[in-house]
C-alpha positions in Angstrom: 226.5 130.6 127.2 225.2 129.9 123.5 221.7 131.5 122.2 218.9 129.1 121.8 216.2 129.1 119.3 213.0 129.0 120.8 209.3 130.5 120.2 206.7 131.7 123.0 204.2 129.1 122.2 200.6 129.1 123.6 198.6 127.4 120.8 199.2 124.9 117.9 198.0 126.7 114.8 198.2 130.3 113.6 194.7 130.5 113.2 193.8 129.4 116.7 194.9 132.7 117.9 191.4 134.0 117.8 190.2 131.1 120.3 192.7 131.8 122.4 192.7 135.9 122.4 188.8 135.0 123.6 190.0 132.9 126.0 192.4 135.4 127.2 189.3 137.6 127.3 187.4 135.5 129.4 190.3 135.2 131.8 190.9 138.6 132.1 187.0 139.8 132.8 187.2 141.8 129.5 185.3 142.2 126.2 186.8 141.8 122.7 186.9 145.6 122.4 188.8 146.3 125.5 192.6 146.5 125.6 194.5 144.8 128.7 198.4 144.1 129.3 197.6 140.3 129.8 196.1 140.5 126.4 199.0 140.9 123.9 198.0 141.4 119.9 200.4 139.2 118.9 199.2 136.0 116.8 202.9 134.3 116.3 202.6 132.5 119.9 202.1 129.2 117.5 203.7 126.0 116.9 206.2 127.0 114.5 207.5 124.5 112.5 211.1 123.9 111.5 211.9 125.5 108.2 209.4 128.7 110.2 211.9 128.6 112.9 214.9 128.0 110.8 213.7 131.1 108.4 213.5 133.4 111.9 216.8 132.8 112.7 218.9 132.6 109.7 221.0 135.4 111.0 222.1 133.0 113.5 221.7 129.4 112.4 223.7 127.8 115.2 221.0 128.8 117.6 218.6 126.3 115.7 221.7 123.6 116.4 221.9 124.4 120.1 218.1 123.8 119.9 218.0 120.5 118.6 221.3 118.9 120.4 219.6 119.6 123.9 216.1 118.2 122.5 218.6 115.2 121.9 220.3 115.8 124.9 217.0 115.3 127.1 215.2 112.6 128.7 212.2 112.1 129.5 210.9 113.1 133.6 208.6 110.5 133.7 209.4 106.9 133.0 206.4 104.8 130.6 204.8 101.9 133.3 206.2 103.4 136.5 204.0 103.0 139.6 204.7 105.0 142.5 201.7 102.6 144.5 201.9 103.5 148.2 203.3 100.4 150.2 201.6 99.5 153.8 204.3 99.5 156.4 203.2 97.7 159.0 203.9 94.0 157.0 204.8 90.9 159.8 207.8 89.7 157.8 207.5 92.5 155.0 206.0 90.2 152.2 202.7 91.8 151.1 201.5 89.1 149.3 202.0 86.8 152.2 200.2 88.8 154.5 197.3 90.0 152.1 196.6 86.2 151.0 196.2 85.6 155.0 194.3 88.4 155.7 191.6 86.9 153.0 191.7 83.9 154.2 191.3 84.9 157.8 188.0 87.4 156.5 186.6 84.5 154.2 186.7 82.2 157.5 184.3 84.9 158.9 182.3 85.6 156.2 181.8 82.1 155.2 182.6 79.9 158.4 183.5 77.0 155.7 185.3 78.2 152.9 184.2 75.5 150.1 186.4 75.5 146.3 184.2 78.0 144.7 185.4 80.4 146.8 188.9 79.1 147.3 189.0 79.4 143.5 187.4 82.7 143.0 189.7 84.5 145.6 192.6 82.4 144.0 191.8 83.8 140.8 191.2 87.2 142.1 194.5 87.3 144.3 196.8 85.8 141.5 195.6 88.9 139.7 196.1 91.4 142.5 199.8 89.9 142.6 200.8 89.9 138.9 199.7 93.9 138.7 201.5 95.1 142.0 198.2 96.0 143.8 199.0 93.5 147.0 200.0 96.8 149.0 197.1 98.9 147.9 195.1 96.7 148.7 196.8 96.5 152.5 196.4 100.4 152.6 192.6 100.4 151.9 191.9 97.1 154.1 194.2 99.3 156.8 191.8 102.6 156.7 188.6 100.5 157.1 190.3 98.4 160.3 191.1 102.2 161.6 187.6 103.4 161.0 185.9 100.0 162.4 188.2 100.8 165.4 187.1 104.1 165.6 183.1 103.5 165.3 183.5 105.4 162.2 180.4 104.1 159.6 181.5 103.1 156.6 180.5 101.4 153.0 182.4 100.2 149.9 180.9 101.0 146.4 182.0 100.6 143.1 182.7 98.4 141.0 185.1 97.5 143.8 182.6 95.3 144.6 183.1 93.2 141.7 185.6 92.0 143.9 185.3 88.2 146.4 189.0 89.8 147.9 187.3 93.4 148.7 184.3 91.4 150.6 186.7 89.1 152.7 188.6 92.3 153.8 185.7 93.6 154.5 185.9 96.6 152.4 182.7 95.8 150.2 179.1 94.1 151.8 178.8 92.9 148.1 179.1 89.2 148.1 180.3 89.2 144.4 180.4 85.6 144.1 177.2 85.0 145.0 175.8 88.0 142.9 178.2 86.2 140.0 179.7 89.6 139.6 182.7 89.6 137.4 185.9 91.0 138.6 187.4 91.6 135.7 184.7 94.7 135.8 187.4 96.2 138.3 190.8 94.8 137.2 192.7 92.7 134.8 195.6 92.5 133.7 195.3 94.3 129.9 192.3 96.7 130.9 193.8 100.1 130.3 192.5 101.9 133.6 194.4 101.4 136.8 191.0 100.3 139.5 190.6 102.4 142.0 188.2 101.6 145.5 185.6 104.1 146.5 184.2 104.2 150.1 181.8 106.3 151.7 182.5 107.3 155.0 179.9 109.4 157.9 180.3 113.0 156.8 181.2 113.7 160.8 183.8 111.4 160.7 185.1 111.2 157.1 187.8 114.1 158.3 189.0 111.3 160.7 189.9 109.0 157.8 191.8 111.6 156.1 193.9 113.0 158.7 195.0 109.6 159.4 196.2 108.7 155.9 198.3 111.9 156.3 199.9 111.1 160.0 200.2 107.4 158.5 202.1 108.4 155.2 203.1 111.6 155.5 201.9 115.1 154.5 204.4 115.4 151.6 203.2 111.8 150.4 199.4 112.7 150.3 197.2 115.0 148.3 193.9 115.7 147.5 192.9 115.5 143.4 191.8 118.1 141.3 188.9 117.9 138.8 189.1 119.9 135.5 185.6 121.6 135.1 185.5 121.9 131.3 183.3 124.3 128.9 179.5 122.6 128.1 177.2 124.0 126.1 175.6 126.5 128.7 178.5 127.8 129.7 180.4 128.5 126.9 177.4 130.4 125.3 177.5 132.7 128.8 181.0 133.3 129.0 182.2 133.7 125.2 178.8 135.6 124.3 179.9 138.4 127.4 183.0 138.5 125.4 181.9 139.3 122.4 179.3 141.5 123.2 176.2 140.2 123.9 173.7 141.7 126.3 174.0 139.6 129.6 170.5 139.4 130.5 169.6 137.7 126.9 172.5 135.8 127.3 171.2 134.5 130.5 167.8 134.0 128.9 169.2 132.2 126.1 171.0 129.1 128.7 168.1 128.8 130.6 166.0 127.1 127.6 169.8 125.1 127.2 169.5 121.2 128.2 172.5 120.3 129.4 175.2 119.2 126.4 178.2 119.3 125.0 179.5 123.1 123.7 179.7 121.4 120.3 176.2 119.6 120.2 174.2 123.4 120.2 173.4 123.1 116.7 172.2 119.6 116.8 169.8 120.3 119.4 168.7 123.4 117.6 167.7 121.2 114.8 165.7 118.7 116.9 164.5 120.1 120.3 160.7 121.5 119.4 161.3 123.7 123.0 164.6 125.5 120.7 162.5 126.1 117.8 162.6 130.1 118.2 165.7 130.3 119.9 167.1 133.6 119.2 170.8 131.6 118.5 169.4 130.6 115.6 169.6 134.1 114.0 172.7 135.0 111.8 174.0 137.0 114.6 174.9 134.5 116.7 176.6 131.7 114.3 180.3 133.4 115.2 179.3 132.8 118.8 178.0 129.1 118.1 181.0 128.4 116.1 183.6 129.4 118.6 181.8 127.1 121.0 182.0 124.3 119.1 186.2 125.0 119.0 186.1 124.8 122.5 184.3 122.2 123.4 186.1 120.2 126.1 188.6 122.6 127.1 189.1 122.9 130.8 187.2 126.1 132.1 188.3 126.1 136.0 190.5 123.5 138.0 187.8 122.3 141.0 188.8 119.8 143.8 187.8 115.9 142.8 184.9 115.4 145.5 186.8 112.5 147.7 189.3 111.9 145.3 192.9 111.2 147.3 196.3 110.0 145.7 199.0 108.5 148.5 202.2 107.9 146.8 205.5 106.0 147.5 207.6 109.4 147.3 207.4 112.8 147.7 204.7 114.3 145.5 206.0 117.2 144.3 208.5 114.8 142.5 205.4 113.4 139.9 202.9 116.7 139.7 202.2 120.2 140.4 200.5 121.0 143.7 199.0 124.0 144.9 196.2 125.6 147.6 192.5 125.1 147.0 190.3 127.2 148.1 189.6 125.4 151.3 193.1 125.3 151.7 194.2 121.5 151.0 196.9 121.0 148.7 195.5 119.3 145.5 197.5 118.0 142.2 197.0 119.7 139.4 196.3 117.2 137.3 193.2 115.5 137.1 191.8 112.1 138.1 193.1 110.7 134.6 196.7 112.6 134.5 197.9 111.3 138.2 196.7 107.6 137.0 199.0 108.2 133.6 201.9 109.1 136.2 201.6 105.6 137.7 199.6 107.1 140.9 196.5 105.0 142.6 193.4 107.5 143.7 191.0 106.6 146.3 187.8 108.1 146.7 187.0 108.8 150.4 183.1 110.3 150.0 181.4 111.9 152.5 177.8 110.3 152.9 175.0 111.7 155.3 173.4 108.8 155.3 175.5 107.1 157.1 175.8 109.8 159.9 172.1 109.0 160.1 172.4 105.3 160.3 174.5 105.9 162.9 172.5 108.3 164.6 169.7 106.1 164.7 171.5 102.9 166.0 172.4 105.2 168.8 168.8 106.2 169.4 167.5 102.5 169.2 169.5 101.2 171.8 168.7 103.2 174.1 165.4 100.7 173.8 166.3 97.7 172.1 170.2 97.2 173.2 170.3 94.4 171.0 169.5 96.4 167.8 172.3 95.3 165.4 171.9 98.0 162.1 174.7 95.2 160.7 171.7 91.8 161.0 168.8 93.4 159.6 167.5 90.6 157.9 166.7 91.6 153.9 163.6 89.5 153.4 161.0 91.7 155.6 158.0 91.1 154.1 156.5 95.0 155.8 159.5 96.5 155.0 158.7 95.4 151.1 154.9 96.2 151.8 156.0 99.9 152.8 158.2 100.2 149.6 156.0 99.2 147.0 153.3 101.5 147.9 155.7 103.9 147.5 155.8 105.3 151.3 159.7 105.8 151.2 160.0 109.5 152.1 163.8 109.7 154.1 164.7 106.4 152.5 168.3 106.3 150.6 168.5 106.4 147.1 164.4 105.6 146.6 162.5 108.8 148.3 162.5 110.8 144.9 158.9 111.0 143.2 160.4 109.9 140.5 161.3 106.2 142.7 158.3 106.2 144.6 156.0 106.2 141.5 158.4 103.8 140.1 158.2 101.6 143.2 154.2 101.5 143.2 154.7 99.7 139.7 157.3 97.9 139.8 155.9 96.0 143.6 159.8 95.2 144.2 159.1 92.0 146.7 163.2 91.1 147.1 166.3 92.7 147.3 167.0 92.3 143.2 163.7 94.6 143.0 165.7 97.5 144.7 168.5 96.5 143.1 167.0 97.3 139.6 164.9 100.1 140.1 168.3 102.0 141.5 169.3 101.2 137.7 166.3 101.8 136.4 165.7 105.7 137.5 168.8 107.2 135.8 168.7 109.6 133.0 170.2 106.7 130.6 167.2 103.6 130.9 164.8 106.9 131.4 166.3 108.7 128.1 166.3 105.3 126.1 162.8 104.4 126.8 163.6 101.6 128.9 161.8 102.0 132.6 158.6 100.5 131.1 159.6 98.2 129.2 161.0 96.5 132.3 158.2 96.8 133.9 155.8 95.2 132.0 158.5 92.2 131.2 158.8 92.5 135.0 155.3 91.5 135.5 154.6 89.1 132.6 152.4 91.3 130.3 155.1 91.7 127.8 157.6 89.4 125.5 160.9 89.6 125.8 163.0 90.7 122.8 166.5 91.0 121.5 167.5 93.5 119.0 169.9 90.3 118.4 170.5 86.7 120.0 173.9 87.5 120.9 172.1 89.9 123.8 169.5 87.0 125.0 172.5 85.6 127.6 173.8 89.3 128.6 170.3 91.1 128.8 168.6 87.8 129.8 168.5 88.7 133.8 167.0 92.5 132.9 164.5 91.0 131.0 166.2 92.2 127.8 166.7 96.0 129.0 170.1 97.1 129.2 170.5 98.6 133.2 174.4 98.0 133.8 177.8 99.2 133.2 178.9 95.8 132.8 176.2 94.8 130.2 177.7 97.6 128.1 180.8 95.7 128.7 179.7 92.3 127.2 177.6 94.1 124.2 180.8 95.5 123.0 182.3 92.4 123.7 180.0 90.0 122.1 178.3 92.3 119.4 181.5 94.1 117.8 184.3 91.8 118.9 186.0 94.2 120.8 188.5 93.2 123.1 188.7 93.4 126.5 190.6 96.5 126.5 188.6 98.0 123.7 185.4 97.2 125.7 186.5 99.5 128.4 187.6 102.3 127.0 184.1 102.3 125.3 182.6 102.1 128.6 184.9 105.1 129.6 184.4 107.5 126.5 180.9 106.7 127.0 181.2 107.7 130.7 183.5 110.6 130.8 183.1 111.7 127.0 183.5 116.2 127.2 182.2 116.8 123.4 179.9 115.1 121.1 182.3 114.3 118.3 184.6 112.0 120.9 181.0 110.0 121.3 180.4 110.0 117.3 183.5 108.9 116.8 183.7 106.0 119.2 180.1 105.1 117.5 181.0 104.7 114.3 183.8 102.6 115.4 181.3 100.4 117.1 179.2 100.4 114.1 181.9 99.3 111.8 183.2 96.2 114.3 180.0 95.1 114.6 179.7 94.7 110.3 183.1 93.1 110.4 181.4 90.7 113.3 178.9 90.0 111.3 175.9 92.1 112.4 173.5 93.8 109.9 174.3 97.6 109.3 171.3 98.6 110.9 171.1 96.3 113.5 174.6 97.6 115.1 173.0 101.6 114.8 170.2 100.2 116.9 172.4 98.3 119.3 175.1 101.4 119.6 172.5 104.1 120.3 170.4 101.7 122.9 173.4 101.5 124.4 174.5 105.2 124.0 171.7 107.0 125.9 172.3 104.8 128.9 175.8 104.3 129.3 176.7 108.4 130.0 174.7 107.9 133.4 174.7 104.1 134.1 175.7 102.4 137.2 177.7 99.3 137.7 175.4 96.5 139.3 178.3 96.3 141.8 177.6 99.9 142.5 173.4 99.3 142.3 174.0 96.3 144.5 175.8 98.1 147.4 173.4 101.3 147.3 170.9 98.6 147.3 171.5 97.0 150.8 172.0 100.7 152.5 168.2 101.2 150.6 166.5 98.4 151.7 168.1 98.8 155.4 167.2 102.4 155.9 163.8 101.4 154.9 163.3 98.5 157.5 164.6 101.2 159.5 162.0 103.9 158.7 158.9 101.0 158.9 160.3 99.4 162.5 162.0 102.9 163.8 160.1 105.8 162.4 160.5 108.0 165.8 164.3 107.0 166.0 165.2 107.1 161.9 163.1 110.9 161.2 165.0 112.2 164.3 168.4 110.8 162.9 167.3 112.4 159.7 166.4 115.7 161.4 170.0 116.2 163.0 171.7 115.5 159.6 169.9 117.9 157.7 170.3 118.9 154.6 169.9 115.5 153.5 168.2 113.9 150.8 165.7 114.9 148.8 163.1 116.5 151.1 163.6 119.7 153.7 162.8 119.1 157.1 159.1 120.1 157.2 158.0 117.7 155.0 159.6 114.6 157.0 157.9 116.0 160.2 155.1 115.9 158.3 155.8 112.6 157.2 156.7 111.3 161.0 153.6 112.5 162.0 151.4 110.7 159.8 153.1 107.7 160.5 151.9 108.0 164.3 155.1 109.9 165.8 154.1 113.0 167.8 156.5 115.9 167.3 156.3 117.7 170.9 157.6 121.6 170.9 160.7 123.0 171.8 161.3 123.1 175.2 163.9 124.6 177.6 163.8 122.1 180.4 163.4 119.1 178.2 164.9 119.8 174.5 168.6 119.2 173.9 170.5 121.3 171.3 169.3 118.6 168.7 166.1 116.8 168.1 166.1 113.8 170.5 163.8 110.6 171.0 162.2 112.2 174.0 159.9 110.3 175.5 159.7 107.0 173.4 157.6 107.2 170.0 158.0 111.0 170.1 160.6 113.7 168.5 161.4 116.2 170.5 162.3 119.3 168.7 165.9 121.1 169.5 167.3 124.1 171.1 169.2 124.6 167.7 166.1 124.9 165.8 165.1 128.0 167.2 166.5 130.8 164.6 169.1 133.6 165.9 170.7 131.5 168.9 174.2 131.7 169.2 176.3 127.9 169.9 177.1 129.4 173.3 174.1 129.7 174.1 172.5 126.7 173.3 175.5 125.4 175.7 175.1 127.8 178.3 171.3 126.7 178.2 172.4 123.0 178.7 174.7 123.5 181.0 172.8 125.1 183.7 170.0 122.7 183.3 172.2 120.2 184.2 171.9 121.6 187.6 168.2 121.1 188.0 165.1 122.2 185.9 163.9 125.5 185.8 160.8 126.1 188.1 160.0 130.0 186.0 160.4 132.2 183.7 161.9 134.3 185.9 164.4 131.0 187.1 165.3 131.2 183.6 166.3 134.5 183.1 168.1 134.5 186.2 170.3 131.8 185.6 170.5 131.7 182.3 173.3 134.4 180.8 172.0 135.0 177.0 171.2 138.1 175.1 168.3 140.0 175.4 167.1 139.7 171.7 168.0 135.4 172.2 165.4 135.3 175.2 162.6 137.3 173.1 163.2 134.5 170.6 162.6 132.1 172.6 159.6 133.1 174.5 158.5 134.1 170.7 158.9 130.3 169.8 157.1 129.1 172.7 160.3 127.5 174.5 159.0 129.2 177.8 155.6 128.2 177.3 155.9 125.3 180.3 157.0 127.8 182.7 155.1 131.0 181.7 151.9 130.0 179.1 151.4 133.7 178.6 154.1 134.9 176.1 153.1 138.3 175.9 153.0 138.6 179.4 156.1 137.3 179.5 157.9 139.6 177.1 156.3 142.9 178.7 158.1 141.1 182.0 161.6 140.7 180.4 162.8 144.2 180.4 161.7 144.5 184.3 163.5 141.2 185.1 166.9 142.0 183.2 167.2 145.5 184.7 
């Protein structure tokens, strides 16, 4: 065995050692004037370079030699354009193109009945694309969870810009007809865009557990993981955690990020400078520049390793071949790269979301039928002229996506009278059309009392069915496009710095960028700084219209349910709390002024949960009465299966609960049907139980 020259390296340059001995700080729960063994003095952990290293060890140069033959010697563990896409298995004849091309032709049958050229083109297109990148199998593998979750009863719905996508609609993973909406699919895949797609579906939070623990029976447990998310330092956060490690009093610190909007670490100073609320901030005294300045170094840089919220990777192979795995802290194994790294290993991620609303929907198709057994959530038909009515007045309390007081004021302006209305004014209250001044604006185009402008005529035919406000992903798209002559690829990562940007300088930079395309296009100077930072304050927080569009029909049809169904939609609401925007006081209050009566919690006729009990009324649950165990909520339904109770007394009797459970609910009034007087009936309870 030879020596090797080598150097402990845990930064790049000499003089980041300072950066990183805070960070070492941070890590190890210790100030800059405490000493710890996991916080060595020692500022040569850099990058050396070669004459460095070759000056280190001239009392042995052959070490340096050894060095460099294996570097020579080694290849690299990960091959450039490998895909490690998983591959469905259940193939008749094991061609996946053969069988997806059927499949979407067998779905368009249904969706269409007659399938004319425009859609024999548009999937031909969509499919020949799907082919030449490899994705025929993923998309077998998603169309394969939704068929398990339709057989299942499990709820589902397909976001995205997935739903860019005719072939995602005939497999029924998408409700977004995309040709009809003229969505392009290039938004989700071509050949030269530099991001691999990926499908997003929400799934009932009961049931979304289901979905999971099938992919892993289906591909294996070793082929499966969940993805991590790298939570990186922003501007509050860095000011709390390097200020405590330098010094600073806690409480001011804490004081200090509370008047912090949120930003980018390195974008303090800038808002400093132009925020009239950070006038007399305290950071800008001389005391804390050291502070501001580290913050600015570390910008971006990842702070804890969180779990991606329903992001999943299914591979062809073993994963602990391509990444690092390990425990979170609910005890799934997640990579340890992020969303972006797994894609750069040639990995696909889903994202399986868990979505309430759809345990409500559900819910409240369940309650319906027991009415109207023809009820069909699926038919609701999207031109219900009440069901507008209700929405532009702005009574939308419990519906998806518009029951924010932000959306229902919107809504009483905008009088949305079609399904394009909701589709905009999801779009339209974001922080990026609300930061760049563009909510009203649309309005008033909306309704006729204002021209239409263009900051430039190359925008009149992208900006033209927005009324000249930018609202979608996909506009971004075409102004890069169009204004700066970027290239399809080019266009995209834009949209994804833009999306996903972790510091202010990666923005600036892709800015002037823009700025200087756009001359070379030839676009006035000006002009392209007004079209870039239009298009800047938006983009950060912008939806797809794909995205708008499927959120859209789960708005509209939760609100034909709240208008037609209030009794059966609050109640689903009720039982699937927390959930949305509002606690569960405020839509009782809400059922109730909409003519449903909210009758009391009762032992012989409440169930654990709030039911539809008799018709037009909510009755209020077992569970809602504070301090009662599970079992006893059972062991309260169980013997009532056996006949009601006839008194208090009956109750107690035959009823095994604790002593302090029963108080409760006497207390609550649950008794009240049997024995009206409650104190009575608490002075009796003792006497009975003995």
């Amino acid at each position: 065995m030879e020596p090797v020259a080598t150097n402990n390296t845990h930064y790049v340059d000499h003089a980041d050692f300072f950066i990183h001995d805070l960070l070492t700080c941070i890590r190890s729960g210790i100030t800059v004037q405490s000493i710890h063994p996991h916080r060595p003095f020692n500022g040569e952990n850099h990058l050396k370079s070669a004459r460095q290293i070759h000056h280190l060890f001239t009392f042995y140069p052959r070490a340096v030699e050894n060095t460099l033959r294996i570097a020579r010697e080694c290849e690299p563990v990960y091959k450039q354009h490998s895909r490690h896409f998983p591959r469905y298995r259940h193939i008749p004849g094991g061609n996946a193109t053969v069988f997806l091309r059927h499949l979407v032709q067998e779905g368009a049958q249904q969706r269409y009945g007659r399938i004319t050229n425009q859609v024999q083109q548009r999937l031909e297109h969509e499919l020949q694309v799907i082919e030449q990148m490899g994705y025929a199998d993923y998309f077998l593998v998603v169309w394969d969870l939704v068929r398990f979750a339709r057989s299942q009863g499990i709820r589902y719905a397909g976001r995205g810009s997935a739903a860019d996508s005719l072939v995602s609609y005939c497999l029924f993973i998408c409700e977004v007809d995309a040709l009809e909406r003229g969505l392009l699919f290039e938004r989700f895949m071509r050949p030269e865009r530099s991001q691999l797609p990926d499908i997003d579906i929400d799934f009932e939070a009961h049931h979304r557990h289901q979905v999971i623990e099938y992919i892993y029976h289906t591909y294996g447990a070793d082929r499966v993981a969940r993805v991590a998310t790298y939570h990186t330092f922003m501007a509050r956060s860095a000011i709390r955690d390097i200020g405590k490690v330098l010094g600073f009093n806690p409480q001011e610190l804490d004081t200090i990020t509370k008047t912090i909007p949120f930003t980018y670490a390195d974008n303090i100073r800038k808002a400093l400078q132009h925020l009239p609320e950070l006038r007399e901030s305290p950071l800008k005294e001389s005391r804390f520049q050291l502070l501001l300045d580290v913050c600015e170094k570390i910008a971006g840089f990842p702070r804890f390793l969180g779990t991606h919220l329903g992001g999943i990777v299914i591979s062809d192979g073993p994963l602990s071949d391509l990444t690092p795995l390990q425990y979170s802290a609910s005890g799934t194994v997640i990579t340890q790269f992020d969303k972006d790294d797994v894609e750069e290993l040639g990995l696909v991620k889903l994202d399986l979301l868990s979505l309430r609303t759809l345990s409500a929907i559900s819910d409240a198709g369940h309650y319906i039928a027991d009415t109207n057994p023809s009820f069909d959530y699926d038919s609701i038909p999207l031109d219900d002229h009440n069901t507008y009515k209700m929405i532009s007045q702005g009574e939308t309390i419990g519906v998806f996506q518009l029951e924010s007081p932000a959306q229902r004021a919107l809504q009483t302006r905008l009088n949305s009278k079609s399904i394009e209305d909701v589709i905009a004014s999801l779009a339209l209250i974001r922080p990026g059309p609300i930061k760049g001044n563009m909510v009203d604006p649309y309005i008033r185009r909306h309704d006729g009392k204002e021209e239409i402008t263009y900051l430039h005529p190359k925008l009149e035919p992208i900006l033209g069915k927005t009324y000249g406000v930018i609202l979608f992903q996909e506009q971004v798209i075409e102004i890069a496009t169009s204004i700066a002559g970027f290239t399809p690829g080019e266009a995209d990562q834009l949209r994804r710095v833009m999306t996903h940007a972790r510091s202010q300088q990666v923005m600036d930079d892709i800015g002037r960028y823009f700025v200087k395309k756009a001359i070379e296009n030839g676009i006035p100077k000006k002009i392209a700084h007004q079209i870039f930072a239009s298009i800047a304050g938006y983009a950060s927080y912008g939806f797809c219209e794909a995205h708008a569009a499927a959120f859209a029909a789960t708005s509209y049809k939760t609100a034909y349910l709240l208008q037609h169904y209030p009794a059966e939609y609050y109640t689903a609401l009720l039982n699937n709390q927390p959930l949305g925007y509002y606690p569960a006081r405020v839509l009782c209050t809400e059922a109730r002024q909409r003519g449903v009566k909210l009758l009391p919690v009762d032992v012989n006729y409440s169930e654990i949960d709030y039911q539809v009990n008799p018709p037009g009324c909510i009755r209020i649950g077992l569970k809602q009465v504070k301090g009662i165990s599970a079992s006893s909520l059972q062991s309260i339904i169980t013997v009532l299966q056996q006949g009601f109770f006839t008194s208090g007394f009956d109750f107690i009797n035959r009823v095994s609960i604790k002593q302090d459970e029963l108080e409760k609910l006497i207390k609550c009034g649950a008794l009240d049907s049997l024995y009206p007087n409650r104190r009575m009936l608490l002075r009796q309870l003792p006497i009975w139980l003995d």
